[in-house]
N, C-alpha and C positions, 0 to 999 in steps of 0.2 A: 378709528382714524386711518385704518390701512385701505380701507372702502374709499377715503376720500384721494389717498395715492392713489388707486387703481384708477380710481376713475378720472384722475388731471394727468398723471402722467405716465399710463400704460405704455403709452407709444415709443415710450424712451426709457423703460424701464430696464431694457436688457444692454441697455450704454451703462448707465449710473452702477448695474449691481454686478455686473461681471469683470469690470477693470477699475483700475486706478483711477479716483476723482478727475475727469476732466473739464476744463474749461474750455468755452469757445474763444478763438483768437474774433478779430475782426471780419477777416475775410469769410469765415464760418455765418457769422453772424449773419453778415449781407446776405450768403446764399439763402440763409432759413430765411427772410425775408424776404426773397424773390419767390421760395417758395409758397410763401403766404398764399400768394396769389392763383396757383394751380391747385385744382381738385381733381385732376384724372387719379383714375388706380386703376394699376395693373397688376393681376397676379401671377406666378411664373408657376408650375407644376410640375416634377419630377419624378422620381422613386427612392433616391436617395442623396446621403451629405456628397458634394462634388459633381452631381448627376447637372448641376444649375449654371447656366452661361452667366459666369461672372461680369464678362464685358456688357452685354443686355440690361445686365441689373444694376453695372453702375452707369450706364448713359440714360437710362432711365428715371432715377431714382437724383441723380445730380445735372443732366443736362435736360432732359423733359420738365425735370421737377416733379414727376409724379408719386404719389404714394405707390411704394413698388414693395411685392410680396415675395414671398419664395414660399412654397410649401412642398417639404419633403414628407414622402410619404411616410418612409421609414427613419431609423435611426442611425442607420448603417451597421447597426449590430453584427451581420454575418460576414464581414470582408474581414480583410487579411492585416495585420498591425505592423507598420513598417518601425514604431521608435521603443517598443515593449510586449510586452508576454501577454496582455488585456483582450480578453477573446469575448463576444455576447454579451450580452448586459453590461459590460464595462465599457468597451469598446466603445459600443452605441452612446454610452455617457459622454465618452472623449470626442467622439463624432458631433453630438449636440453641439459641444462649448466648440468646437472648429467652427461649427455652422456660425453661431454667435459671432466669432470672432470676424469669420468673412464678414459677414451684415455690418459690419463695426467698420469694415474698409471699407463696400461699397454701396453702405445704406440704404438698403435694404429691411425686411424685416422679414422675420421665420416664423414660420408654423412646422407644425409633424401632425400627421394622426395618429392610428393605435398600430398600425402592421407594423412587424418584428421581421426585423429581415432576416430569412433565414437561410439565405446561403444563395445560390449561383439556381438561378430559375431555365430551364428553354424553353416556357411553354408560357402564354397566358393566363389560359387556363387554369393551371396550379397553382399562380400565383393568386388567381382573385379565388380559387377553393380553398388554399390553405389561410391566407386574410379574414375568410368571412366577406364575400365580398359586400353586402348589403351593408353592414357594419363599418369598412372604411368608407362606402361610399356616401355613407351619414357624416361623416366626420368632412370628407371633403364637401357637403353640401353644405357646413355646420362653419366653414371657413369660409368658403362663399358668400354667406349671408352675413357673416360679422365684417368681412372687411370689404365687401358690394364692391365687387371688381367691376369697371367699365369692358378691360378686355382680359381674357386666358388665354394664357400662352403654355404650350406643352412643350416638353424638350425632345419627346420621341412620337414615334406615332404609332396605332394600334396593332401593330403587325412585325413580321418576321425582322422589318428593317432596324428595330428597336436596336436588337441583339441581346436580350435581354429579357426575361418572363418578367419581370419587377415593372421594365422600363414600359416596355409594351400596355401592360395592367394598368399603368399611373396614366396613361393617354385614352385606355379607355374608359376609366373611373371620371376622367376630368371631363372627357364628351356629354357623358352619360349626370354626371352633376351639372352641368353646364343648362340643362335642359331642368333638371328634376329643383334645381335651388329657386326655379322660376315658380315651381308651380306648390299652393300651400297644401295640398292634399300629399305631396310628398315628406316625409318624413316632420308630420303635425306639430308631434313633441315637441321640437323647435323652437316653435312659435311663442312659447310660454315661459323659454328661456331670455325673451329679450329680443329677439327678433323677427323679421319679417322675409316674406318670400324676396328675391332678386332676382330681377334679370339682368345678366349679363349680356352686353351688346352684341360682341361676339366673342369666337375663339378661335386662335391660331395655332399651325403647327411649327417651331423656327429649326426650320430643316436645316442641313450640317451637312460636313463636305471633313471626315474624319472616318479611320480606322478604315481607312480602303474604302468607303463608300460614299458617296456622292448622291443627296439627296436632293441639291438645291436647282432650281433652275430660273434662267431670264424671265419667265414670266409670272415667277412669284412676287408679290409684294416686296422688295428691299429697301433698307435703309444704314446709312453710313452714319454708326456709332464712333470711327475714328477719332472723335473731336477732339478739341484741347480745351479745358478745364482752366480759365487762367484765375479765377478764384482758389479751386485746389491748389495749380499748379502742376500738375497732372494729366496726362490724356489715357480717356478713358482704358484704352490698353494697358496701363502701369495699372490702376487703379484695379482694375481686374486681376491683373498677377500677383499684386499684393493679395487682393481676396482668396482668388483659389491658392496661394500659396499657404493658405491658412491651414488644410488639410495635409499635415504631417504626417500622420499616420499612416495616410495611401500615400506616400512620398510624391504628393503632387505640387512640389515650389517649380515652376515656370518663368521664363525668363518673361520682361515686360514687352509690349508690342506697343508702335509710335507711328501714328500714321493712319491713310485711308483704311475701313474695315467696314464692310457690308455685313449685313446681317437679311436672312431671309426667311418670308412668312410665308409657309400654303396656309389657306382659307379654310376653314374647318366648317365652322358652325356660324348661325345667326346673321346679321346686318355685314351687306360684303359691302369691302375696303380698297380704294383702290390705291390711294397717296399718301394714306400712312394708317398710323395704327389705332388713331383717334377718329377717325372721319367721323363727323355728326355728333361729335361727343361735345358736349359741352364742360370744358374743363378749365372754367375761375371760378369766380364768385358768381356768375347770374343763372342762377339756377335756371333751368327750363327759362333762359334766354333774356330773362325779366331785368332787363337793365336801365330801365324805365323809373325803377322802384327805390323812392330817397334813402334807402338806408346803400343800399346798392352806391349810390354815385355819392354819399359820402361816406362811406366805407375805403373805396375803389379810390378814390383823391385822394384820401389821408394813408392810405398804404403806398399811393404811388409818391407822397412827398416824404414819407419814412427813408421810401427807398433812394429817390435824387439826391436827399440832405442826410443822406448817413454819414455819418463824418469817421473813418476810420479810428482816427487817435481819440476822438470822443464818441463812444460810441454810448455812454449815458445819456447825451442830449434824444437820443430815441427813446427813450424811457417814458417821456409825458405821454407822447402819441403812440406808444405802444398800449398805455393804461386807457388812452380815449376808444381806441380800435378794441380794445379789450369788450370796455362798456358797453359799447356801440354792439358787436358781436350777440352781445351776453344779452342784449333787452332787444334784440332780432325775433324776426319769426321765422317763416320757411322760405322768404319771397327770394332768399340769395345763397341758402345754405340749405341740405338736408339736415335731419339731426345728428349721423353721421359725423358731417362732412363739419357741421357748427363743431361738437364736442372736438374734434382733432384741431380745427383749428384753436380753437379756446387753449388745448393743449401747448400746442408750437408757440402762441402768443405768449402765455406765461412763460416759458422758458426763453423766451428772448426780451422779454424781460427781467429776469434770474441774470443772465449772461449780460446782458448790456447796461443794470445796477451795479454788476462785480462783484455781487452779491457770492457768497462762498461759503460754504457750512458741510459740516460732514460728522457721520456719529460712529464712535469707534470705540474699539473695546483690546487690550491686551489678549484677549485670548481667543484661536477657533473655536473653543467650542460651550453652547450653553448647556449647561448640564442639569438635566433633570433634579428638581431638589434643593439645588444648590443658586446660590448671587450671581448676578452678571453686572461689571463694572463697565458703564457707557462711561463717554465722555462729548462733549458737544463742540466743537469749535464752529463759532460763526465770524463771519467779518465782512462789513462793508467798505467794499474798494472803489466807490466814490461819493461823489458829491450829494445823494440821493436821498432825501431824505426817506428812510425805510425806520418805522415804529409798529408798534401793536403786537410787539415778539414774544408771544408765546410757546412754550416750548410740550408738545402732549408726544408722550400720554406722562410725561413728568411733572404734568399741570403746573408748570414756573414759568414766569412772563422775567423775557428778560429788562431791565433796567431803563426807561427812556429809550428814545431814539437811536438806533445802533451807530455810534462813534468811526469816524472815516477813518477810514484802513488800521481800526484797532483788534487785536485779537479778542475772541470774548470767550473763553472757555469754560464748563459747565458740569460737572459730576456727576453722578445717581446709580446708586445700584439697586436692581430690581432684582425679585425672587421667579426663577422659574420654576411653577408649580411640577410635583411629581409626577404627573399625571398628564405634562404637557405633549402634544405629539411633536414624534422625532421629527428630523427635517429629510423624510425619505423622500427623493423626488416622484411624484404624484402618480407617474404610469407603472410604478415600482410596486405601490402600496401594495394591492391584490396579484401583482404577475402578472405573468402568463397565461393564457390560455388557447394553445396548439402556435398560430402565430402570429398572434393582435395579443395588447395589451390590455389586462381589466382595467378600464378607467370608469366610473358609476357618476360622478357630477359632467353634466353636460360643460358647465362652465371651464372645465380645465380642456377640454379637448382641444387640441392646437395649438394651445401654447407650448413653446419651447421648453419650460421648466419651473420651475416655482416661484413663489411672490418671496422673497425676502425673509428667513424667520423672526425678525425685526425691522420696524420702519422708527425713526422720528419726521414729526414734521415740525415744522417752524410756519405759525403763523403770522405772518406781515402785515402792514398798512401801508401804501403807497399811491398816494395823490388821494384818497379816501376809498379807497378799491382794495377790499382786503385777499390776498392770496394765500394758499396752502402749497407749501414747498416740502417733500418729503425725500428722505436719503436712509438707505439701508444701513442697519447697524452693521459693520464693516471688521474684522481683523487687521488690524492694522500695527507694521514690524516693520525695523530699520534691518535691511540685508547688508553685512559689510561692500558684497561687491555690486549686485545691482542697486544699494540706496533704499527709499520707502516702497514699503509693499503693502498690498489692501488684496483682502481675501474675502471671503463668505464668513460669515458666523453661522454654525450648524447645530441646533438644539439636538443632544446626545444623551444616550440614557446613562446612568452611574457609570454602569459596568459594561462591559464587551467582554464576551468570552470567544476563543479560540481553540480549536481541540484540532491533534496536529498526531498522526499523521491525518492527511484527506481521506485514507483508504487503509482497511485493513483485510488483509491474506490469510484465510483461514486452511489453505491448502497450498503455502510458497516453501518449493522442497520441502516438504513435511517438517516445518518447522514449528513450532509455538507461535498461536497471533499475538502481535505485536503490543505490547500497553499501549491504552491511548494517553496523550499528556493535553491535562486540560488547564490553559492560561487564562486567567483573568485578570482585565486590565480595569484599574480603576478609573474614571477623571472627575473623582470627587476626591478631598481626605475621610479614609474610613479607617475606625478604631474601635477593636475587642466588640465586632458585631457575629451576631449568631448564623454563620451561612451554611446552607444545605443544599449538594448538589443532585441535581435527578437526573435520569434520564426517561424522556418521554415518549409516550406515542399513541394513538387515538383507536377505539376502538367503536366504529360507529364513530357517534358526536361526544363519547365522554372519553376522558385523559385519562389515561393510565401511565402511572407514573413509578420510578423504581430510585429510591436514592443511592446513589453510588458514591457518594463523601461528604463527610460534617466537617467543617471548623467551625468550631465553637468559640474561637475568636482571633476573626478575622481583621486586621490589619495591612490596611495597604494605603501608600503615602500615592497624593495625586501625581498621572502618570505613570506609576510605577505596576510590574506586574505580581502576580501567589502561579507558581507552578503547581499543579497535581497529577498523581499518576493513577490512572485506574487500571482496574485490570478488566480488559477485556474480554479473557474469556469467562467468568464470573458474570459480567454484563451478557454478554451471549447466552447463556442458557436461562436467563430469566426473559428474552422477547424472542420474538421470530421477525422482530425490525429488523431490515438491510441496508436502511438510511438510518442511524443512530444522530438525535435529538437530545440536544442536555440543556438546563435553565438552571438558573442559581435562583434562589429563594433567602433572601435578607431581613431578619430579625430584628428587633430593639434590640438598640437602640435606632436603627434606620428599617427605615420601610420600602424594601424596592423588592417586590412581589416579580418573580416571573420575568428576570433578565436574561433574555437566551440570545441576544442578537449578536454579530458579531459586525465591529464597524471597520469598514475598509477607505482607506485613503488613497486618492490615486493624485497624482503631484506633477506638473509639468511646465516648463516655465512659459508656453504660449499661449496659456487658458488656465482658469484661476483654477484651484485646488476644488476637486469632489471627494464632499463623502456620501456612501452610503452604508447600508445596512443589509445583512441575509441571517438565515440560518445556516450555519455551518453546517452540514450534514456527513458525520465520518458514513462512508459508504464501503459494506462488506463485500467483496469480492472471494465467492464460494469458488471460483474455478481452479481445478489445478493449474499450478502454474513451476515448468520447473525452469531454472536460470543456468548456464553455462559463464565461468566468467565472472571475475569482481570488477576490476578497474577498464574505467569506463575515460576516456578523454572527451569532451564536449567542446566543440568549436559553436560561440554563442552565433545563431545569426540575427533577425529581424527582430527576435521575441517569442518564444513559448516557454511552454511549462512543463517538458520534457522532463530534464535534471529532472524536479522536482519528484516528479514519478519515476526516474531510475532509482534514486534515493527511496522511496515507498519500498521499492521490490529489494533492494538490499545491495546495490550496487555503492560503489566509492565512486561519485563523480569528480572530475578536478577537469577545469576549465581550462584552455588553450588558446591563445594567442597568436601571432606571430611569433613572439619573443618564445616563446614558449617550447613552439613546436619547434623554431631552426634551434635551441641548444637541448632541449631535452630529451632521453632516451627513449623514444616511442615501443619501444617492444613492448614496454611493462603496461602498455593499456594491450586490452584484450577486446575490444574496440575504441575506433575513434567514428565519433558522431558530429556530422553537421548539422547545425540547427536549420529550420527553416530559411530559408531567403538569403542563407550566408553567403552565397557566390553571386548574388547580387550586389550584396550592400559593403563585401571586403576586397578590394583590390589584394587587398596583401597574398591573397591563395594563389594568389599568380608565384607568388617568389617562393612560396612553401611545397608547390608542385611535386616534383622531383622528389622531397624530402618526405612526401605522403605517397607517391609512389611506391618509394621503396621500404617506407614501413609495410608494405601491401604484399610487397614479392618478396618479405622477409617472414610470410607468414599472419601479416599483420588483415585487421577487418576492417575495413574502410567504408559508412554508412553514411549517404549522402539523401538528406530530406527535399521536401520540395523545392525549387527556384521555380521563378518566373521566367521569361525569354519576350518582353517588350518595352515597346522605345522607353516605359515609365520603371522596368525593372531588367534590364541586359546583364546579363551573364559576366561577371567581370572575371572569372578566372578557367579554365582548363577544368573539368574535375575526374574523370574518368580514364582507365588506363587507355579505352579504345573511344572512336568515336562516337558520340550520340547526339541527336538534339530534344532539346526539350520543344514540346506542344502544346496548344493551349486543349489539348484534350483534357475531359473531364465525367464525372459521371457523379453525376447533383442526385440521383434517386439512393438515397442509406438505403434502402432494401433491397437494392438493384442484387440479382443471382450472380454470384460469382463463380467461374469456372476454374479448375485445376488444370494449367495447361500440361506439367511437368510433375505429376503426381508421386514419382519419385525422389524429386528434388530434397539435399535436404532442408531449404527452409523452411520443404510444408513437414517434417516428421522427427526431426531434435531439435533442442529436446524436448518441445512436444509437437505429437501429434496433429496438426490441424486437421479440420473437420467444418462441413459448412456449419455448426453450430457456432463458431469463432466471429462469424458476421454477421448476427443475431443483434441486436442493442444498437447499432452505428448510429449515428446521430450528424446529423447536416448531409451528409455527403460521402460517399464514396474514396476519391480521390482528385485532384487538380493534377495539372501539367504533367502529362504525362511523358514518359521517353519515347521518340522514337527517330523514323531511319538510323536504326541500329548497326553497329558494326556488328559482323557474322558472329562475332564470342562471343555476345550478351544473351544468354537465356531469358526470354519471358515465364512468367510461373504464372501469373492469372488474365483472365479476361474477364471483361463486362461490360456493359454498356446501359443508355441512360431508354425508357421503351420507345421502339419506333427507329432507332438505330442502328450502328454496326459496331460488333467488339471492336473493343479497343485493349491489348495486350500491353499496354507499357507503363502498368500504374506499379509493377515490382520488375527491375530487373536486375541481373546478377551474372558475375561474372569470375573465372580463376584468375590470378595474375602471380605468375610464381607461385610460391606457397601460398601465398595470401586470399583474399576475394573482396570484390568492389560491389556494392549493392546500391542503385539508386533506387528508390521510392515515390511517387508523389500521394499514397495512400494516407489520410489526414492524422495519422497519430496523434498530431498536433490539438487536435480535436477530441480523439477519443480516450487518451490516457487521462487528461486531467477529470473526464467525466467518468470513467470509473469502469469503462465499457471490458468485460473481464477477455472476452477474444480476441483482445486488438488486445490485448497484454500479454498473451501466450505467443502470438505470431511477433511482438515486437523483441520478445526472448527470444525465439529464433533467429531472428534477423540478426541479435548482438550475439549471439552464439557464434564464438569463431570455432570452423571447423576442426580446428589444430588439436581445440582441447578434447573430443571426442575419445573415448577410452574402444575399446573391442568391444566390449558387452555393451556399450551405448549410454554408460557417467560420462562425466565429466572429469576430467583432470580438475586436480586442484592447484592454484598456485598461490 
């Protein structure tokens, strides 16, 4: 039955499962009604979430009426988190459900293909070698042919003006498909998924007049998207703001714009356009022009009296002629519709039918999550909220027909717990399953490519009769919870295995101040009830294609109440001398009385209240770090900024973090930290460092270490406070090549030599990038200590600098620590000990003072 969802109501699949049950008001209705009648589609192409002109796509999609696309290449995995710690793979999750969540304002709809965005690009080039470029460029032909755009539209163009390796790559991927979707000797495989070759009429460039550059000119094609929307209520400018304000994370909420707004097209490719973006398109119902044809001219009457006699306050009297226009569609051939263009509408038809019977049902369940093994309690509520007569109510896959003819505006509610098998698969989102590979996603079924995200890990449908036309109406099984203060809430339901295990620390130090490696502590979380089952812990790791396995702890009867956790401790150095693994692997192994063979996942929740709750799934991998590493210093003050994972890793290395505030900082005695640390993006996102100034000064000239992480410096992230004792500015310098050579400007300095030593071995492993925003036009006191640059450039010295200030010293940074401690990188753990090394504590012979 879920074949029969996909295939009635894909088009509106990502409204129904990622928010709250909506209903169409009136005025909703009428517009999907007006849109009946248009069949143009346009698609929009990018590089990434936010990359997309919100305004274009909602005048498009609500004052054209077209089926209107967006396809981001990536996920936005590699950008910066303005509301939490979520870096890569996570990140890119929260980016998706943004994406969603725009499309939801300005109606629209999303695709992604496989590239993984992996950080800040200047080259083409690297962006379509690191891709695979032949491989995205299947995916964007693979999008083209499912949703047969009349016109493409890029948002940058192939070259330097981009600003961008990403942005540049996604304009020339989308030229180069534009051509290749036409032709069937192009990527064959295709064809056998369901599709056929397309040509696209043409494609556009919609050049911009942003970040100091100015691409647009009078004799490009323009059009004034400014309109007013008086069905929404809205002009497209609001509509738009709402949209891009959806992307929280890149702190992009924008004020709304009201009023005239041009928008501008160079000519790219294909059929040229002089008056607008359709020219020659045939965009209603008369297919290749055929209006001639009686299905045609009474089709085209009975939608055009749908639309005169819609009557607001009764919007069921549309119901009859909804079901005739249905019929009428459904025993069609090609003379007024492609097969396309018939199925979407068949689509849009039944839902405005759903909405203008009042028809309401929804299937829900008390709990997030279905657990392997274990019952899932649904519940059905249906109700007919008019006069309409709707019978034939079957309820699958619960095979229960409900009662006679569904009763006006009575509740009808329904029960059934189903077993999900052991063996069911998790509900991992689908570019997840295989990973990675360099920086495209393994995805293996053609059919998932470009979709947004998953189908539902439950659907019900309710089968109907209405007027003798029977319908299939389908709604995700839902989470569904009363919040005291926002009211009802509806989430995902995510099929989850028993157990989740957790092994904490992320990294162990086999050489931190010669100290003993650290036990590891292995948590598992049950969400089933389990009682006196036999479990055996291993740890894994593969030799060739066979498991070698090593058990590191039995209970022999285990007991754990649902939700609740069993701590264990292992001893890691015991575990170390039985592998030469440097990423340690554990699974639990469950006995009769239960049977859950090989649970090693660990599941992660990420929670936000502007997009519905994700989960997924990894391997936890505790990661050895063999480097010596010596520490100066316990107590650590941490100023939170944007989001990372810093703490986390001071805590790994043996540090006492304690968090600061405002409150914080103006009453309590700073001397007793032995540094204080800004997090990323904090003098962005805190006004209050303004009033603390002064008072971090002179913890500074009292001897104190004052460590300030990357900020931004633009109109989307400005500087809100003072940070440094002398002047500096920050730049948008950068240096995207991790392997890029790094130079020792000040080879004496001590940040490169207590207490330890750096060494170009220390920049070995980096990962993304280098460093962001660099300092410069420096005041004379600040010392640089490296340089580097991205190839084809000029050093750039301001990715570390440092300075005395009284007894003290101030060190800004834009070197991504933020990046490299939580992945485990051991030389950016040694340099970041130096860095927190206040010099004060330095002994003669080169200890450390203890305090």
């Amino acid at each position: 039955m879920k074949k029969s969802f996909t295939l009635l109501f894909s088009i509106f699949s990502f409204i129904i499962y990622a928010q709250n049950p909506a209903t169409l008001n009136s005025a909703d209705i009428l517009l999907r009604l007006k849109k009946l009648k248009v069949t143009g589609n346009v698609l929009y192409i990018a590089a990434h979430p936010d990359d997309e002109n919100t305004r274009l796509l909602a005048y498009l999609a609500n004052e054209k009426l077209y089926r209107t696309g967006y396809l981001s290449l990536t996920r936005g995995d590699g950008g910066q988190n303005l509301i939490g710690d979520e870096q890569g793979i996570e990140l890119g999750l929260i980016r998706t459900q943004e994406l969603l969540a725009a499309r939801r304002m300005d109606g629209a709809e999303q695709f992604f293909s496989r590239a993984y965005d992996f950080g800040f690009s200047k080259h083409t080039e690297e962006a379509l070698e690191k891709w695979n470029k032949q491989l995205i460029l299947s995916d964007v032909v693979w999008v083209i042919r499912n949703f047969q755009p009349d016109v493409i539209i890029t948002r940058f163009p192939p070259d330097s003006r981009a600003g961008h390796g990403h942005h540049s790559a996604s304009a020339v991927l989308a030229q180069e498909a534009f051509t290749a979707a036409a032709d069937p000797a192009k990527f064959p495989e295709q064809l056998k998924d369901g599709v056929t070759a397309w040509k696209t009429k043409r494609i556009f460039w919609n050049t911009f007049n942003f970040g100091g550059q100015n691409t647009q000119s009078e004799n490009q094609l323009k059009i004034n998207v400014g309109g007013f929307n008086t069905l929404l209520g809205k002009s497209y400018g609001e509509i738009a703001a709402e949209s891009r304000s959806q992307h929280k994370s890149q702190g992009f909420g924008v004020p709304a714009q009201r009023g005239e707004a041009w928008e501008y097209f160079s000519f790219t490719a294909g059929d040229t356009a002089t008056a607008n973006l359709m020219d020659n398109v045939v965009t209603t119902w008369a297919k290749n022009g055929k209006i001639t044809s009686a299905v045609y001219i009474k089709a085209s009457g009975l939608l055009d009296s749908l639309i005169s006699n819609f009557s607001y306050e009764h919007p069921e009297k549309a119901v009859h002629g909804l079901v005739q226009l249905y019929q009428l569609i459904m025993g069609s051939g090609e003379e007024i519709l492609s097969p396309l263009q018939k199925r979407k509408k068949l689509q849009e038809i039944a839902a405005l039918i759903e909405a203008c019977a009042g028809l309401y049902f929804e299937a829900v369940t008390n709990t997030p999550y279905a657990v392997a093994g274990d019952s899932l309690r649904i519940t059905l509520n249906v109700i007919n909220r008019s006069n309409i007569k709707i019978s034939g109510n079957s309820i699958r896959p619960f095979n229960y027909n409900l009662p006679g003819p569904l009763p006006e505006n009575q509740l009808i509610s329904y029960t059934k717990n189903i077993f999900v098998p052991v063996n069911a698969d998790y509900s991992q989102p689908y570019w997840l399953e295989k990973g990675l590979n360099d920086a495209h996603f393994v995805v293996d079924d053609q059919k998932l490519i470009g979709r947004p995200e998953n189908e539902p890990a439950y659907s019900i449908a309710l089968s109907v009769e209405i007027d003798n036309q029977f319908f299939v109406f389908s709604k995700p099984v839902q989470y569904k919870y009363t919040d005291p203060v926002n009211g009802e809430i509806y989430q995902p339901v995510y099929v989850v295995p028993a157990l989740s295990l957790m092994e904490a620390p992320r990294f162990v130090f086999t050489k931190l101040n010669s100290n003993p490696v650290s036990p590891i502590r292995l948590s598992v979380t049950s969400f089933t009830n389990i009682q006196k089952a036999d479990a055996r812990y291993y740890q894994y790791e593969y030799s060739g294609e066979k498991r070698v396995q090593h058990q590191v702890y039995m209970d022999s009867s285990l007991s754990i109440q649902k939700n609740n956790t069993n701590n264990y401790t292992l001893n890691t150095a015991d575990i170390l001398k039985k592998t030469k693994e440097r990423e340690l692997l554990f699974y639990t192994d469950l006995k009769a009385p239960y049977k859950y063979p090989y649970q090693s996942y660990t599941l992660r929740k990420i929670e936000y209240p502007h997009i519905p709750s994700i989960t997924y799934f990894y391997l936890n991998r505790v990661k050895v770090i063999d480097e010596e590493i010596i520490t100066a210093g316990k107590k650590i003050g941490y100023i939170t900024g944007a989001g990372d994972k810093i703490p986390e890793a001071l805590q790994d290395m043996g540090y006492e973090v304690s968090f600061l505030g405002e409150k914080e900082i103006v009453t309590a005695d700073l001397k007793q930290y032995d540094a204080i640390i800004a997090g990323v993006r904090a003098y962005n996102v805190h006004d209050w460092l303004n009033n603390v100034y002064d008072k971090l000064m002179k913890y500074v000239e009292d001897g104190g270490n004052l460590v300030v992480q990357y900020n931004t410096s633009n109109y989307i992230g400005p500087v809100k406070a003072q940070m440094g004792p002398y002047p500096f500015a920050i730049s948008r310098g950068r240096v995207t090549d991790e392997k890029a050579t790094v130079h020792f400007i000040d080879p004496g300095n001590t940040l490169l030599n207590w207490p330890n030593k750096i060494t170009q071995k220390d920049f070995a492993g980096w990962i993304q990038e280098r460093g962001i925003y660099f300092a410069d036009d420096l005041s004379k006191e600040y010392k640089t200590i490296f340089s580097m640059k991205d190839p084809g450039e000029e050093e750039q010295a301001g990715s570390l600098i440092a300075t005395d200030y009284g007894k003290g010293r101030f060190i800004y940074t834009g070197l991504v620590f933020f990046r490299q401690l939580p992945s485990g990188v051991g030389g950016a753990y040694r340099l970041f000990a130096n860095i927190i090394a206040n010099p004060n504590l330095k002994n003669a012979n080169g200890t450390a003072k203890k305090r």
